[in-house]
N, C-alpha and C positions, 0 to 999 in steps of 0.2 A: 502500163498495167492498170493504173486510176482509169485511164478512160475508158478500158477495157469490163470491166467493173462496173463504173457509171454507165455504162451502152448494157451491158448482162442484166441491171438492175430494172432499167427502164422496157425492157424489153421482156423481163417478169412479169412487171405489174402490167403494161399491154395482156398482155398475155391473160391477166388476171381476170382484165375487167371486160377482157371480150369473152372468156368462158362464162363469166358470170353473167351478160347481159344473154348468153345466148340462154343460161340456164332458166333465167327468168320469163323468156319470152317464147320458150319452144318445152316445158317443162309437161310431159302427157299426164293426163290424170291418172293410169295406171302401168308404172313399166313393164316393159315387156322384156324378159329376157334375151338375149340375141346370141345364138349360138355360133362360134368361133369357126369357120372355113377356113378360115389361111393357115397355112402350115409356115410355123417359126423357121424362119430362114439358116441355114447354118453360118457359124463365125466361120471368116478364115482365118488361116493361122497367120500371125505378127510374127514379122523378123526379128522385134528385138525380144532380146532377151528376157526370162523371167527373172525377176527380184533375186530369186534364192538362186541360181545359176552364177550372177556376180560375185557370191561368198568362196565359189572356190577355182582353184586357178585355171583347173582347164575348162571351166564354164567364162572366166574371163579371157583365155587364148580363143573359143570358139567367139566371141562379146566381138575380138579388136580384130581378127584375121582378115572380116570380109572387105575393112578401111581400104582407100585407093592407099595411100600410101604404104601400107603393111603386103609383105612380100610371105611371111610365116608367122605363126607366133607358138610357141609350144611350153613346154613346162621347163625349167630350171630347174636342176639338182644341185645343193647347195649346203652347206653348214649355217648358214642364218637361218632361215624363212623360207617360207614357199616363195616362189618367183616365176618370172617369165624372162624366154629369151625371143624378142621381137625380132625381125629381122626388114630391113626397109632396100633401096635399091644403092642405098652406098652405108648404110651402118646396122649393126649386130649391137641390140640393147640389152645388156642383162638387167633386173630391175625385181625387187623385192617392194618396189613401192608398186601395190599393187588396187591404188585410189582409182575410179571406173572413169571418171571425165579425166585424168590427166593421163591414162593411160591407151584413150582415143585420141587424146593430143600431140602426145611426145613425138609418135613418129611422123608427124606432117610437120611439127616444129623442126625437128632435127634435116627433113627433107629443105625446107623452107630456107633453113641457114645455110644449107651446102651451096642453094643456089647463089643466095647474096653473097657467099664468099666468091664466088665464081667472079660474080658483077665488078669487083675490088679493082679483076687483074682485065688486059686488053683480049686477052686469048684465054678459052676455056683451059682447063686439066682437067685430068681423070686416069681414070684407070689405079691397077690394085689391088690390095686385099680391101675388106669394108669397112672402118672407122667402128674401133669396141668402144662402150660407153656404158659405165655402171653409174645406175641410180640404186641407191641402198633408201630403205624405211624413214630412218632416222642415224641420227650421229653413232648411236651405239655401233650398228653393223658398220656403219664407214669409218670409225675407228679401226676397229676388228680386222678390217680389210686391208688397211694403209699399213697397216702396222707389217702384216705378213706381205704385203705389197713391197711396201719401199726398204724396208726393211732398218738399217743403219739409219736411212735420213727420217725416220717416223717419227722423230721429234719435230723436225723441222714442219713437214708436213701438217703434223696434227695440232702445230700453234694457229694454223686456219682458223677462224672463230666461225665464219657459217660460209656453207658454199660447197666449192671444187676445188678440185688441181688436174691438170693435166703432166702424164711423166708416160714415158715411154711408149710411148703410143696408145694412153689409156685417156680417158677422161672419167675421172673416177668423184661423184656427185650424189647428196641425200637430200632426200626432200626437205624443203625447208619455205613450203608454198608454193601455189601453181606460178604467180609471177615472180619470185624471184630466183627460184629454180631452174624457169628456163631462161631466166636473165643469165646467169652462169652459165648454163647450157652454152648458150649462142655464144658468148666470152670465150669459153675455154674452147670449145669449138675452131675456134678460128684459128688458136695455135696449135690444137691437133691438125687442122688442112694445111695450116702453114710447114710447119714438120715434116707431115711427108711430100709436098709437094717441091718446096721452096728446096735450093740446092745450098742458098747460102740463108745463116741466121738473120733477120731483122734485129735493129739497132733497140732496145728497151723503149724508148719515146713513142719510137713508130709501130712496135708490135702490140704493146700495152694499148696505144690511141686507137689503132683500129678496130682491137678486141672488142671495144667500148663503143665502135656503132651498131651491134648486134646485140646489147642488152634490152634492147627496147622493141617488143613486137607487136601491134596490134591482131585480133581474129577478127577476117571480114571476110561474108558470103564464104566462109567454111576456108580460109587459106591465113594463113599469119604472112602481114606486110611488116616489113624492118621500117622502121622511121626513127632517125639518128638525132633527130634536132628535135624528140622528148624522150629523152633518158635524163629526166626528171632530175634522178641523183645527182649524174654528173654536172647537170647545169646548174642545180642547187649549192652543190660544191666551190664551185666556178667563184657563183655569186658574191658564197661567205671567204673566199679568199680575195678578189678583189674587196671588199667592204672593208674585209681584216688587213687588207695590205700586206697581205702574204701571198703573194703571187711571184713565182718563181721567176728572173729574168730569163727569157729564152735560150740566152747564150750557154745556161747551165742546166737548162731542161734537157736541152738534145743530148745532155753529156751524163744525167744521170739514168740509174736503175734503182730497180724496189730497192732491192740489197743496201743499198747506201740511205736511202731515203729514211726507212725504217733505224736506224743508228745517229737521225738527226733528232737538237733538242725538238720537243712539241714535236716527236715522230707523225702523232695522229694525224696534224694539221697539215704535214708535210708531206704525208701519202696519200692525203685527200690532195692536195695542189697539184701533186705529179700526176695523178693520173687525169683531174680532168683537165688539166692544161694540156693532157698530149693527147685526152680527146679533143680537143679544141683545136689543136697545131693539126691535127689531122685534115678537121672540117676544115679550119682556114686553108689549107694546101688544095683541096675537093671544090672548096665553097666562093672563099672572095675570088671579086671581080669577076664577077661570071665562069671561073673554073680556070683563070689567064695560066694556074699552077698546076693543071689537073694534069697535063700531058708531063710535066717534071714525075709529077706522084708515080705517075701511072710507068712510067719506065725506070724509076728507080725500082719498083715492084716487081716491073718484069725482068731486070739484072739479076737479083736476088732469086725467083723463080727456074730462071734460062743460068746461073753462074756466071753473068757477063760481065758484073762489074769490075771497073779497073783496077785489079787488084796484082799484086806480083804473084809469086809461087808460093812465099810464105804466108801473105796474107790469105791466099788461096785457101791453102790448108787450115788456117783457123777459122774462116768463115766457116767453110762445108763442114766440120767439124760435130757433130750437132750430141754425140756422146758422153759430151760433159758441157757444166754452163760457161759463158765466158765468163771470162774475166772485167773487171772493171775497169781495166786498163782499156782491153778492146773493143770493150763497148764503147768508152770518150773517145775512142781512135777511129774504128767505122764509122761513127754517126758524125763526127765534123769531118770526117772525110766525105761521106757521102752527102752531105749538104751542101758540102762545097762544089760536088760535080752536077747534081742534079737541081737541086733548087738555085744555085750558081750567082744567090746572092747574096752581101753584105749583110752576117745578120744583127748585127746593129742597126742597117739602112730600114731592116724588115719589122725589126721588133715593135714599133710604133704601131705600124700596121695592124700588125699579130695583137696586141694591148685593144688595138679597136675593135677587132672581130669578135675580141671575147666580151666585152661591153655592149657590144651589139647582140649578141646574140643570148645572153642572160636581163636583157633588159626589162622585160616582161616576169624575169623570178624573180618573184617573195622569200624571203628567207626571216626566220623568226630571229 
């Protein structure tokens, strides 16, 4: 923009000093008036919209319809606010936030993440109804909504301090900034695809870690790219718990959930360590040794997807289960089960490993 600027300014005063040399040197002793022949050209009309058109909703559903990725966009009837219900080629947006760039955005964002979820598994899915997703204004309306939503658990819900949650096939979100809105977005996102997709639940370690490589999106040449290794937070987190010597040993990461973590002393410390460490046990499984883990990750994923894994009749039933949460029992009992078949090694032999990946790869973060 400076040089932008500096080239405009230089390119004035050019401009200055050749009108004024010519004026000097070609200046007639008497002017003559010169009558106007050309006929003013007419404007054609601009696509985009006028100013006072974005003030109201269906001058913003005509704004976002003609996007490649927008499928419809029409007016929402609602007890909050005026709204829009977007509609993209796998999700149905209801959305009272009704801000003009995040509203050209959301549904390439939202496209953008379905595919990177895709990327996760060896074989695509699909099919279905379309993935619902309410973005509310602010916290007031996404109170107001949970509350009639969830109903009984709206406490639990509304101790959220900023963000999402995803329940019943909703992913229910208020604006709280273009980037960390759809940081969540892409989060909870992934356990809405998961949900319906998946036959059996993921283990807390490994649903929470993956969620966590889709916080981080760059916009380039008009498309959002995911790039896992800067989600800033997470690594920042990382950081201050190796530095703090609060880093969880592995053999007890795979075995917790939020639920527990949050009931420990220094809860705060303790749900910043769980999750970026199981974004990190994630990448390390994705990332060391050139990927030596990748083909474990990757079929442990497709078990849970396809309902392959070795599990008996009973275990059957509480995996597919997805009605109610597990329990904390089954969560310690899946997850060192399924490490023990899929990743299929000693994790004591690994945790060393695992300790380097995360030093390695926070190397480069500051933390105050």
């Amino acid at each position: 923009m400076k040089n932008s600027l500096i080239l405009c300014s230089v390119f004035c005063v050019l401009c200055s000093v050749l009108i004024s040399g010519c004026n000097e040197q070609n200046t007639p002793a008497k002017s003559t008036p010169v009558k106007n022949t050309l006929r003013e050209t007419p404007k054609k009309p601009c696509n985009c919209p006028e100013d006072n058109s974005l003030s109201t909703v269906d001058g913003l559903a005509k704004y976002v319809a003609p996007l490649p990725a927008v499928h419809g966009a029409r007016r929402w009837q609602n007890s909050y606010s005026d709204g829009l219900v977007i509609e993209t080629a796998h999700y149905r947006i209801y959305t009272t936030m009704l801000e003009p760039l995040m509203l050209r955005q959301i549904p390439a964002f939202v496209e953008a993440a379905w595919r990177e979820y895709q990327r996760q598994l060896p074989v695509p899915v699909g099919g279905g109804n379309k993935f619902t997703v309410y973005i509310f204004k602010d916290r007031q309306q996404w109170e107001s909504y949970t509350r009639s939503f969830t109903g009984g658990q709206a406490e639990v819900y509304l101790k959220i301090k900023k963000g999402a949650y995803y329940l019943n096939g909703q992913c229910v979100a208020y604006n709280i900034g273009r980037t960390r809105t759809f940081s969540i977005l892409g989060h909870e996102g992934w356990h809405q695809f998961c949900d319906k997709y998946f036959k059996y639940r993921l283990p807390s370690w490994l649903d929470e870690g993956i969620a966590q490589l889709f916080e981080y999106s760059d916009f380039e040449n008009g498309q959002f790219v995911f790039n896992p290794a800067k989600n800033y937070q997470r690594l920042g987190a990382l950081r201050l718990s190796i530095q703090e010597k609060n880093v969880i040993p592995l053999k007890d990461l795979i075995l917790l959930n939020p639920g527990e973590v949050v009931m420990q002393e220094q809860a705060d410390k303790a749900v910043m360590a769980f999750y970026a460490q199981s974004y990190a046990m994630v990448r390390f499984l994705r990332e060391e040794g050139y990927g030596k883990r990748l083909l474990c990750y990757q079929k442990m994923l497709l078990g849970a997807l396809n309902g392959t894994w070795p599990l008996d009749a009973a275990e059957t039933a509480i995996a597919s289960n997805k009605s109610s949460p597990p329990t904390v029992e089954w969560n310690k009992y899946i997850a060192q089960k399924l490490f023990d078949v899929y990743v299929g090694e000693d994790i004591e032999r690994i945790s060393p490993e695992y300790y380097r990946f995360c030093k390695k790869i926070v190397y480069y973060i500051r933390v105050k």
